[in-house]
N, C-alpha and C positions, 0 to 999 in steps of 0.2 A: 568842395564836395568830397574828392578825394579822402582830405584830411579829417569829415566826420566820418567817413565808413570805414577808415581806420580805428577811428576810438567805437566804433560801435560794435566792431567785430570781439575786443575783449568783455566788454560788456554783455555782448548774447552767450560767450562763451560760460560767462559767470552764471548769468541765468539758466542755461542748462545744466549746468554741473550744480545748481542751490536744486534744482526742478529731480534732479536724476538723485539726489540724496535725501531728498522727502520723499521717493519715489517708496520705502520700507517703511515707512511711519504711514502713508497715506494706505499702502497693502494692508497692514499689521489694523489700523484704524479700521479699515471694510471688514477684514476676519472678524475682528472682535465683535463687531456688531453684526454678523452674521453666523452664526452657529455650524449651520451647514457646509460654510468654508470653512471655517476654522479644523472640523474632522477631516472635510479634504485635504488638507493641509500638513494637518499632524498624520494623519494616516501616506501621504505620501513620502513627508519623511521617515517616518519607522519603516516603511518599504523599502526607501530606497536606501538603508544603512542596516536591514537586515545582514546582509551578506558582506557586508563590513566587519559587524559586530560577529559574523559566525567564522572571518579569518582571522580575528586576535584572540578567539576562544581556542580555537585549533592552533595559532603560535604558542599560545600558552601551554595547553596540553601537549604538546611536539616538546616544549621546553621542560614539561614535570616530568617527559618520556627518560628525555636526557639524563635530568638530574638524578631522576631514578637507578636508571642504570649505572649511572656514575658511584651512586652512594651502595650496590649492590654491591658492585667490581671491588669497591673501597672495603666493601663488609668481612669481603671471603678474601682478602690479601691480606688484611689484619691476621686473623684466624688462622692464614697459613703461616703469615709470620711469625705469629706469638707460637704458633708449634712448635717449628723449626727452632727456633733460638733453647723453648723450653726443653726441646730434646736435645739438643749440645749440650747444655747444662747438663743434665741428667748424665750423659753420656759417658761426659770428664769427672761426674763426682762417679761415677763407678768405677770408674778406672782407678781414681785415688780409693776407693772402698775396697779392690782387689791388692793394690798395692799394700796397704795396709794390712789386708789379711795376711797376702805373703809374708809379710814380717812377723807377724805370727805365730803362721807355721814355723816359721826358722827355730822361732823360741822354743816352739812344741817340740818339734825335733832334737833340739838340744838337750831338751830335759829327757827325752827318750835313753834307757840305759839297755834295754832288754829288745831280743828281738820283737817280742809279743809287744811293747808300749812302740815299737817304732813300724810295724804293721797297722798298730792304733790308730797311731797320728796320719800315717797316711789313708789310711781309710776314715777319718774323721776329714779330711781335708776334702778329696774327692767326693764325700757324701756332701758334706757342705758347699762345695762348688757347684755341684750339679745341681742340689735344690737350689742356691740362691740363679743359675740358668733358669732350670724351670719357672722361678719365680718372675724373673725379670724378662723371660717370652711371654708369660700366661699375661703381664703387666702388659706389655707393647702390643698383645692383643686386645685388651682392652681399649687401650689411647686409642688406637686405630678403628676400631670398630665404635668408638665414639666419633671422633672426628669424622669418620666419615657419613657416619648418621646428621654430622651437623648441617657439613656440606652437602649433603643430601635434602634437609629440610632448609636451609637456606635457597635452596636453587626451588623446591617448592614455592615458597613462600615468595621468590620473585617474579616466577609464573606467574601466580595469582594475582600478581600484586599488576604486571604486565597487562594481563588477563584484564584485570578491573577497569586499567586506565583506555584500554583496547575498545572495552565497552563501553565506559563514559563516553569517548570522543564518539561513537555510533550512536549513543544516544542523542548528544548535541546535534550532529549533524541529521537525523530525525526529527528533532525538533522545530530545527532550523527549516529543511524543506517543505516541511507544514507549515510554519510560516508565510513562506515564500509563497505557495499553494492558495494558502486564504488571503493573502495580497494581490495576488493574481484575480484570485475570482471576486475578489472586494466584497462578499460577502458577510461582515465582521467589522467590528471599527477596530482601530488603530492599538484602541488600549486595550483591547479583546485580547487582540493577538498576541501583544505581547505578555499581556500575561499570562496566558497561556502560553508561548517561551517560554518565559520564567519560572514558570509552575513545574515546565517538563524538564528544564536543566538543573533547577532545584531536587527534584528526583531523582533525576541522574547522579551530582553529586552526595548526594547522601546513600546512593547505592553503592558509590565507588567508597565513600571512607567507611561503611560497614562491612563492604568484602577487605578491604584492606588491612584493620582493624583485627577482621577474624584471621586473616591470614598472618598475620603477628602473633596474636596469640598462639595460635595453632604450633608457629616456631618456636616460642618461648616455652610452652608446655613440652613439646617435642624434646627442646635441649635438656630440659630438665629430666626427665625420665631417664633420656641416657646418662645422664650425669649420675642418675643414683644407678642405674645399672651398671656403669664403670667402679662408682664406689664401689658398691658391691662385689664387685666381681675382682677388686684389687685387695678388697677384707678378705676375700676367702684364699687368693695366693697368700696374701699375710699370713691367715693360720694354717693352713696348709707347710709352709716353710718353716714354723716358728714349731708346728709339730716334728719335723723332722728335724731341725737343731737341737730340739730338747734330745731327741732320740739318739742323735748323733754327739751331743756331749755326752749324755750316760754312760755310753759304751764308752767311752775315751777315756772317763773319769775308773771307769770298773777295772779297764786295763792297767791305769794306775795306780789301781786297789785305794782310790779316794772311795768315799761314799756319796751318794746324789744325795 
């Protein structure tokens, strides 16, 4: 007797464990042929993964927060860097453009024979020094007054751009407690709800990439503006300089009794 209630004991174990894994098919079989479960059903799972699905939206946006700023930080360290380097450059070819002039003058000087041609060259020298200063200040006020226009509309433009992602995630998370709200009161079926989710995070994001969007553009126009107001305003030291050189060889050339 013993020895059958041992072999009976795996055998019931079997049976329960074949009983307990029909147990989903036997469920899933009553839903389907009942209608009314079936909504209880589906409505209790969209309920109960509401607030599931509204933590990986919010990982999500916490992660485009990031990226964001990351690719912001990255935007305006470019921008400084390519300054910086572009002004060394600038800096060292002026220095060989002063170099070079001094050698110049030497020549000038040399040819001078008269006190009047050697008063010449030195006041051809200082009048040309000085314009090309005034030129090359009037210039670095420009650069500056651009760049800082950039980084000015850059830092805009990340605002907004902040701004936008600030108010998606408030709209999510509105959407989401409405939700939660008409699951509660079970007023609504299942697929109601969430499409209307659906319908309100859809709005949300197409509110975010058209405030985004315009806040791009709005940078892109910005830069450009300054950009032709720096041209501009580095054409006009150009002829500004380029009038006083003429003016300033004339007179060099008269004291040499050349003709213009």
């Amino acid at each position: 007797m013993q020895t059958t209630t041992k072999r009976l004991i795996p055998a019931t174990v079997a049976v329960v464990l074949t009983a307990a894994s029909l147990m989903p098919g036997i469920a899933n079989a009553e839903a389907s042929s009942n209608p009314s479960l079936v909504s209880t059903i589906q409505h209790s799972e969209f309920c109960t993964n509401v607030q599931t699905r509204a933590t990986t939206q919010t990982n999500k946006l916490t992660s485009l927060q990031s990226t964001l700023s990351a690719a912001q930080a990255k935007h305006v360290s470019t921008l400084q860097g390519d300054w910086s380097t572009n002004g060394t450059k600038l800096s060292g070819l002026q220095s060989q453009w002063q170099t070079n002039r001094n050698t110049e003058y030497s020549k000038l000087a040399s040819l001078a024979k008269t006190s009047a041609e050697q008063t010449a060259v030195t006041t051809f020298e200082t009048t040309l020094n000085n314009a090309i200063s005034t030129r090359e200040s009037a210039n670095a006020a420009a650069r500056t007054a651009y760049q800082n226009g950039v980084l000015a509309a850059a830092n805009t433009e990340s605002s907004a751009v902040n701004a936008a992602v600030t108010t998606l995630q408030g709209s999510v998370n509105t959407a989401v407690s409405t939700a939660e709200a008409a699951c509660q009161a079970g007023s609504a079926s299942a697929s109601s709800i969430e499409s209307t989710l659906q319908g309100s995070v859809n709005t949300a994001k197409q509110t975010y990439q058209t405030a985004v969007q315009s806040a791009r553009t709005a940078y892109k126009s910005t830069v450009t503006s300054l950009r032709n107001t720096e041209t501009t305003a580095i054409n006009q030291n150009d002829a500004t300089f380029q009038s006083a050189l003429t003016a300033a060889t004339n007179a060099l050339k008269s004291a040499f009794g050349v003709s213009s």
